[in-house]
Each structure stands twice: as structure tokens, then as C-alpha cells.
C-alpha positions in Angstrom: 85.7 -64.7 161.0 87.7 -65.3 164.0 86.8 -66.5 167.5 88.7 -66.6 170.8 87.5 -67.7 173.9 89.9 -67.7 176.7 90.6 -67.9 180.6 93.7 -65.8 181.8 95.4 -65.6 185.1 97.5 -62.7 184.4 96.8 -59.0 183.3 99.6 -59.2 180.6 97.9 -62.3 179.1 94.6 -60.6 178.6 97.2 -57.8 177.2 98.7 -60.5 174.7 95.6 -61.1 173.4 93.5 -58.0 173.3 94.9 -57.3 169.7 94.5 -54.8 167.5 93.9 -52.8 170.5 96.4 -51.6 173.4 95.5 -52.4 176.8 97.5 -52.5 180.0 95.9 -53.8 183.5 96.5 -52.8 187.0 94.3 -54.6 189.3 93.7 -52.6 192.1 92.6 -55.1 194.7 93.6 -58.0 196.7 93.4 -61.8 195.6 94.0 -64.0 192.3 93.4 -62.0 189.2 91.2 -64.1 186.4 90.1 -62.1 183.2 87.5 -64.5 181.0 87.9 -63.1 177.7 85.5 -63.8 174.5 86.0 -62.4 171.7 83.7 -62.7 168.4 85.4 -61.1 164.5 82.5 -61.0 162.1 82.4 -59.9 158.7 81.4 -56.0 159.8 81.3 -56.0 163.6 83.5 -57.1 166.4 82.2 -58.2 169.8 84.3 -58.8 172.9 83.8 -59.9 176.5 85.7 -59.3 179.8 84.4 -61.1 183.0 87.0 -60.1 185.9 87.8 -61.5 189.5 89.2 -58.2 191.0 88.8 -54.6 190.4 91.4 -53.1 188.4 92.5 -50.0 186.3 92.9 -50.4 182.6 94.6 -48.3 180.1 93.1 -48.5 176.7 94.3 -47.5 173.3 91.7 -48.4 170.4 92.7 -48.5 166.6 92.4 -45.4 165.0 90.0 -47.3 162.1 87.5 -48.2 164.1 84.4 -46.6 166.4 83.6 -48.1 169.4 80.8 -48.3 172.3 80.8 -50.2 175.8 78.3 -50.9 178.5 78.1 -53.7 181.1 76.5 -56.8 180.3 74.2 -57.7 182.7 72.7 -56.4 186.0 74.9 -58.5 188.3 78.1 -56.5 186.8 79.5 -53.5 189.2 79.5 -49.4 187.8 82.7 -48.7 185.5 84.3 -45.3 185.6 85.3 -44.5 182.1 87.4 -41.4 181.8 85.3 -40.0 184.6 81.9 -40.6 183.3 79.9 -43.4 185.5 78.6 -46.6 183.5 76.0 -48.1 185.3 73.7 -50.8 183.9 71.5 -48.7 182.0 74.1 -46.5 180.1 76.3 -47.1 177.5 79.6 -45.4 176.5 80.5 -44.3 172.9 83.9 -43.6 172.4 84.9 -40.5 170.5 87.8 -40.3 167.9 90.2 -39.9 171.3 91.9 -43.1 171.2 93.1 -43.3 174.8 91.2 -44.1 177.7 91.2 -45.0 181.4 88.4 -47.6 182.9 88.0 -48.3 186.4 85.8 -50.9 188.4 85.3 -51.1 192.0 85.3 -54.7 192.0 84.6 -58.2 190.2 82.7 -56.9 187.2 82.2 -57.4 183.2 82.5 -55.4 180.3 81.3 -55.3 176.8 82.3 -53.8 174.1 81.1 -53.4 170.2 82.8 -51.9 167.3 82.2 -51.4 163.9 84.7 -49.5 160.6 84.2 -45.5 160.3 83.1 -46.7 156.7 80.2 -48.7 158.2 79.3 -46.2 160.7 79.1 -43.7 157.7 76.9 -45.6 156.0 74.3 -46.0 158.4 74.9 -42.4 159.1 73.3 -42.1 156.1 69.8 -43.6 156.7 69.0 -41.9 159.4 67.3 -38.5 158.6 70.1 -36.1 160.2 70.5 -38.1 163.1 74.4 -38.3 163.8 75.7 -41.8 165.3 79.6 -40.4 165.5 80.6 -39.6 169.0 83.0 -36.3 168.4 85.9 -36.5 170.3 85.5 -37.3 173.8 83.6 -40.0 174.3 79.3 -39.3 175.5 77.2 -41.3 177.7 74.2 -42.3 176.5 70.7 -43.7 178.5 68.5 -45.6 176.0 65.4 -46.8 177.4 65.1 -49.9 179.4 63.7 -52.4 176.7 66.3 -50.7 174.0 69.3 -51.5 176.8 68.3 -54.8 177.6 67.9 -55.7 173.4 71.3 -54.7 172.9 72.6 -56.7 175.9 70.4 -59.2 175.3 72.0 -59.8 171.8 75.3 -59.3 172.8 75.2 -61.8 175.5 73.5 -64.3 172.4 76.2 -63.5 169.8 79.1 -64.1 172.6 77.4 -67.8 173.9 77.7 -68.8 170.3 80.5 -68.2 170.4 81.9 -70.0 173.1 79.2 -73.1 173.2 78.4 -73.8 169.7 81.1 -71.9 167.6 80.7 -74.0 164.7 77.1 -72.4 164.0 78.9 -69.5 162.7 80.2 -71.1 159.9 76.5 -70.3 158.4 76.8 -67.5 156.8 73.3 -66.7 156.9 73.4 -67.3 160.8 76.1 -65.0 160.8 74.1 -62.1 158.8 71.3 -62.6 160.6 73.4 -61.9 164.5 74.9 -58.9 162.3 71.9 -57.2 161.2 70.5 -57.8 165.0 72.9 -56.4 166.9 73.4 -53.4 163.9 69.7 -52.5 164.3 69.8 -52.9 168.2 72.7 -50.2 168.5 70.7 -47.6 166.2 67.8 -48.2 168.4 70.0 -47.2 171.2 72.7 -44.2 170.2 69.5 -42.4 168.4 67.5 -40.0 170.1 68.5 -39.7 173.8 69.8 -38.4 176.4 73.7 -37.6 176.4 76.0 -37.2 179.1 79.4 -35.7 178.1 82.8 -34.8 180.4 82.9 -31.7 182.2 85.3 -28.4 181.3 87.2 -29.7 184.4 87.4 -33.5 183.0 88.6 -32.2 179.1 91.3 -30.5 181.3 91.9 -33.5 183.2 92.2 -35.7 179.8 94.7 -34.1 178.2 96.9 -34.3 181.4 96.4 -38.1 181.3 97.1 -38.2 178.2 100.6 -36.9 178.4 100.9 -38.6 181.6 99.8 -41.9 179.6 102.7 -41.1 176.9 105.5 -40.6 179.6 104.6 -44.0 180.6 104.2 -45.8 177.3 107.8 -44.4 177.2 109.3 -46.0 180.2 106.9 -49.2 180.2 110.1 -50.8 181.0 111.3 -49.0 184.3 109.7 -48.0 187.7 108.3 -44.1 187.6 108.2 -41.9 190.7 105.8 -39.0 191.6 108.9 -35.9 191.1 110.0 -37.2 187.5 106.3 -37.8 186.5 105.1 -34.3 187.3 108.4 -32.9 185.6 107.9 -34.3 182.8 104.5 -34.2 182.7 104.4 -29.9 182.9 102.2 -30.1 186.3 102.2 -30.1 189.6 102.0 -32.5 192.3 98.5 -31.2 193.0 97.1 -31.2 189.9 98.1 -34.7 188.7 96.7 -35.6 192.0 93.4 -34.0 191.2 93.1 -35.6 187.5 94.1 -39.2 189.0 91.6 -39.0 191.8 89.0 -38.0 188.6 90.1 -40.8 186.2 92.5 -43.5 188.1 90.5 -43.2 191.5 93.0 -43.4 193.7 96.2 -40.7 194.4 99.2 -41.0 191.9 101.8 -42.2 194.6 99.0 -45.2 195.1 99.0 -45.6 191.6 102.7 -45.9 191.1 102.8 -49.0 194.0 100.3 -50.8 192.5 102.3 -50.5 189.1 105.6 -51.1 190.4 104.0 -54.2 192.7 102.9 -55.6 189.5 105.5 -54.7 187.2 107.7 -56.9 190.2 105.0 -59.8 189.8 104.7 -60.1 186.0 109.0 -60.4 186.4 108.6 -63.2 189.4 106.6 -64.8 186.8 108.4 -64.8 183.8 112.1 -64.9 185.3 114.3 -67.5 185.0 114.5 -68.8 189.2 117.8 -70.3 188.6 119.3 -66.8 187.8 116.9 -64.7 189.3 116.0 -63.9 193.0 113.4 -62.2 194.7 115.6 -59.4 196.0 116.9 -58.5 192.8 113.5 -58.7 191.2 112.3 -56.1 193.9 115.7 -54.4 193.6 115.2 -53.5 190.6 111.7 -52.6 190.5 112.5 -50.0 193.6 111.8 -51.9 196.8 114.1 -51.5 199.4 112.5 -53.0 202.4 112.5 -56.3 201.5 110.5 -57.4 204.6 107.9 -54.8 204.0 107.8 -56.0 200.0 107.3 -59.2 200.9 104.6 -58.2 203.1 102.9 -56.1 200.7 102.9 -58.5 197.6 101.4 -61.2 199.5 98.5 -59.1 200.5 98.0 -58.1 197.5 98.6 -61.7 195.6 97.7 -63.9 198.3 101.1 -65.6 197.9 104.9 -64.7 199.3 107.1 -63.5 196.0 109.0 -66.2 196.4 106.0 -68.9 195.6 105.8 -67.4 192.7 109.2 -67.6 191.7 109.4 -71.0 192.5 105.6 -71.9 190.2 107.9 -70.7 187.4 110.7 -73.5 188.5 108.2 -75.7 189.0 106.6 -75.2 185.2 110.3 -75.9 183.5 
């Protein structure tokens, strides 16, 4: 069993720490980014928790051994776009063997998320009289009943506040059957025997364009990307990628690649060395030109001038 309870203040830490899954994080709004991030390994299931200060836009790639479902954990939490289906508080998301994915809130929100082996999933496949718990590809939307939904976040919520308050309870292992079998009867109650919502003709189209988009990136993780080289080497055009990233990223791609660039320049500020580094060569070399305007821009978006952060990483040393 493993445990890991943690407070970041910067996307790429919850990306440290998000393992064995990929994740990249782009908030999309102004303001101090905070990510509160629980995470709960038990013998057959895994449970996680996100509570975020800002909306934001967040690649995902899940392990290939693995099946996973999401849903927001309580009423106070914002909708979640998840490649273009809506999550609202009474729906959850079951992700199909596609491993890539796109999520986007709107603004200070939560997620959780649930995930057991293909192995165990088979197994309980097994029980249940022809009813299929596997998602297929894409992922499906599903809308349990009320008391169902509020069960499975009910137990969730249970499982993750041992977790953080009283983590040595866990070390029963009866305790720690009895959370499992729980939140394992809870999820059958709710991915059996309702309605589904899956992705439109238009959004499989739109998929497998993000997902070569999402490849050209993984690929130059390392450099800034503009709109004419993306849709080269993507195979569209400019219209089309604008129509799948107004679908899935919510915003146009040109938006998109500022806000990547902007924080590509921040997580640099942050990790650079200030007595070899300055702010114009950070911004240099992420592509800004107009260094007024840059430092314009990042402070409205970070609520602090590039070079304050430049000099919190002097200051740390």
C-alpha cells in the first residue's frame, strides 16, 4: 500500500508526482496555481484526488494496464470537459482502452478518479449476467441515479480522508478489505444498467486529430510550437485544428500555444539558475520578443513580474 498526500504550487510538481500516469498542466486562468493532491494504492484499487485553485487544461496519458473512471467529488466542484463530453456532478466518466485524454475546467474545481487491473475488471465482468463493465474505446458517460452517485462519492471522499487524517488505520488489513469491497460494489452499482452518453461522429474525428496533435508535442516538449508548423505536421488545416481545439482545449490553438509558451517561460524562471540566467533570455528563448508586453502578460497571468520569480529561486539557494 502506498499513500501520498501532497500540496503543490506548480503544475510540473503535480506532474512529478502523478506517476504511473502522464499528465501535463496548463492552467488557463489568472492567479497562484495550488493543486492538493491525495493519492490512496490499495491492494486492487487505486484512488486519487485533485483539488485545484485555477482552471486549467490537462493532458493525460493513463497506463495501458489499467481501466479507469472519473467524476467530481462533491457538489461544490465546477463541470469538467473530458474529451468533449460534459461531467457534471451527477455523471461519471469511464475511460475506454484510448489512453490519451484532454480535461478541461472552467475554474477552481476537483476531480476524482478510480482505477482498477483489466484482470480485476474481468473478473467482476464475470458475475454480472452479461452485463459488460469495459468501456470500448472512447471513453462513455454514464448517469447513475442520485443515491448510486452520491454512494460512490460518498466512499471515495471516506477512503481519501483516511488517508490523509488517520493513515495509519490502513495498516489493518481488514480495514483495508472492507474500503475495497465498498468502493468495488459502489462502482458496479453505478456503471451497470444506465444511461450512456458517448462522443459524437464529429468528436471521434476530432480525437484522432488531438491525438496526433498531442504526439507532435510530446515530441518537442522541449521547444516553443507555432500555429503553421503544428498544422503541417499535424496533416490539417488551420481551420480544422481550430474546430477540434475549440471542442476539446476550449479555447483557439493560437490561445493555446501562449498559454503553453507563458508557462513553459515560468516553469524556466523557476528552475533557472538567476546568477546565469535572465529574464530576457528566459523569454528569448521561449519566443517573446516584446519584452515589455511579456512582462505585462506573465504578471497578469501569475500575479507577479518574471523577474520576482527569478529572484524566489535566488532567494531559495
Amino acid at each position: 500500500m502506498r499513500i501520498v498526500v501532497e500540496e503543490f504550487a506548480e503544475p510540473g510538481e503535480v506532474t512529478a508526482a502523478v506517476d504511473p500516469s502522464r499528465l501535463e498542466i496548463i492552467p488557463t486562468g489568472p492567479g497562484q496555481f495550488s493543486d492538493k493532491f491525495v493519492s490512496l494504492d490499495l491492494p486492487r484499487l487505486t484512488l486519487r484526488s485533485f483539488r485545484e485553485s485555477l482552471p486549467r487544461l490537462a493532458h493525460v496519458t493513463r497506463p495501458p494496464d489499467r481501466a479507469y473512471i472519473g467524476f467530481l467529488p462533491d457538489e461544490a466542484c465546477g463541470a469538467v470537459v473530458v474529451d468533449g463530453l460534459d461531467v457534471d456532478v451527477g455523471a461519471i466518466v469511464q475511460f475506454g482502452s484510448t489512453r490519451d485524454s484532454i480535461h478541461r475546467s472552467f475554474a477552481r474545481t476537483g476531480w476524482a478518479n478510480l482505477s482498477v487491473s483489466h484482470s480485476d475488471l474481468d473478473a467482476l465482468n464475470s458475475g454480472l449476467d452479461g452485463n459488460d463493465l469495459a468501456a470500448g474505446a472512447a471513453p462513455r458517460l454514464l448517469l447513475p441515479s442520485k443515491a448510486r452517485m452520491h454512494t460512490l462519492r460518498s466512499l471515495h471522499a471516506r477512503a481519501i480522508a483516511l488517508a490523509t487524517d488517520s493513515p495509519d488505520f490502513l495498516a489493518e488489513p481488514e480495514l483495508v478489505r472492507s474500503v475495497e469491497d465498498s468502493v468495488v460494489e459502489a462502482l458496479i452499482d453505478c456503471l451497470t444498467g444506465l444511461e450512456q452518453r458517448r462522443q459524437s461522429p464529429a468528436q471521434l474525428r476530432h480525437t484522432k486529430v488531438l491525438a496526433r496533435f498531442r504526439e507532435f508535442l510530446e515530441a518537442n516538449m522541449d521547444r516553443p510550437l507555432y500555429l503553421p508548423e503544428v498544422c503541417a505536421a499535424v496533416g490539417v488545416s488551420h481551420r480544422a485544428l481550430s474546430y477540434c481545439c475549440h471542442d476539446f482545449l476550449g479555447m483557439p490553438p493560437k490561445r493555446y500555444f501562449f498559454l503553453r509558451r507563458m508557462h513553459m517561460a515560468r516553469r524556466a524562471l523557476v528552475e533557472e539558475e538567476p546568477r546565469s540566467a535572465t529574464v530576457t533570455e528566459v523569454a528569448t528563448r521561449h519566443g517573446f520578443w516584446e519584452f515589455g508586453r511579456f512582462a505585462v502578460q506573465y504578471k497578469t497571468l501569475f500575479g507577479e513580474l518574471p523577474s520576482a520569480t527569478l529572484r524566489r529561486r535566488g532567494a531559495k539557494e
